[in-house]
C-alpha angles and dihedrals in degrees: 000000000000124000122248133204131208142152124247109207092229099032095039113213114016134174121218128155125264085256087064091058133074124186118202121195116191110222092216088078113342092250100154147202144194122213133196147158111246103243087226115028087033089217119136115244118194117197139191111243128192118227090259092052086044086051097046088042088050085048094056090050107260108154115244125210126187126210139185128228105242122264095246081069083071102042117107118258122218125187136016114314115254117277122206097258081058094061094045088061098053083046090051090038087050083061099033096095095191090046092050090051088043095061094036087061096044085046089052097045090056098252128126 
């Protein structure tokens, strides 16, 4: 098993062995990164790697895992975004028990 080295952002330089690694490439558009918990601070790092750092990795033996952004991502979007006073309403409206059988009904009557 061969020995890597990386650098923790709080321990500095740091070895570990290629089992102590894992590489992830999104599918989307192969941008990659390497993850590990630091041998002394035991904190995980997660790094950007560049497709020649992911293929001497995968060399060494790091296993590499892909992934896929999920579908919502490609949905379309209509409207403003949510603002946070959005989201303080619908908090308000979830504990406001009149409002919530309000909407039920209208929901199973078929209105929206």
């Amino acid at each position: 098993m061969a020995t890597i080295r990386a650098s923790c952002p709080d321990c500095g330089d740091v070895e570990m062995t290629t089992a102590d690694v894992t590489v992830r490439v999104c599918t989307a558009d192969n941008q990659g990164a390497y993850t590990f918990r630091c041998p002394e601070c035991r904190m995980t790092v997660v790094k950007g790697a560049e497709p020649r750092t992911i293929d001497l990795l995968e060399a060494s033996g790091v296993t590499v895992a892909t992934w896929s952004p999920p579908a919502e991502l490609w949905e379309p979007h209509v409207g403003a975004p949510i603002t946070h006073d959005d989201l303080l309403d619908f908090h308000d409206q979830l504990h406001d028990e009149d409002r919530l059988v309000e909407v039920m009904t209208e929901m199973m009557n078929g209105h929206s």
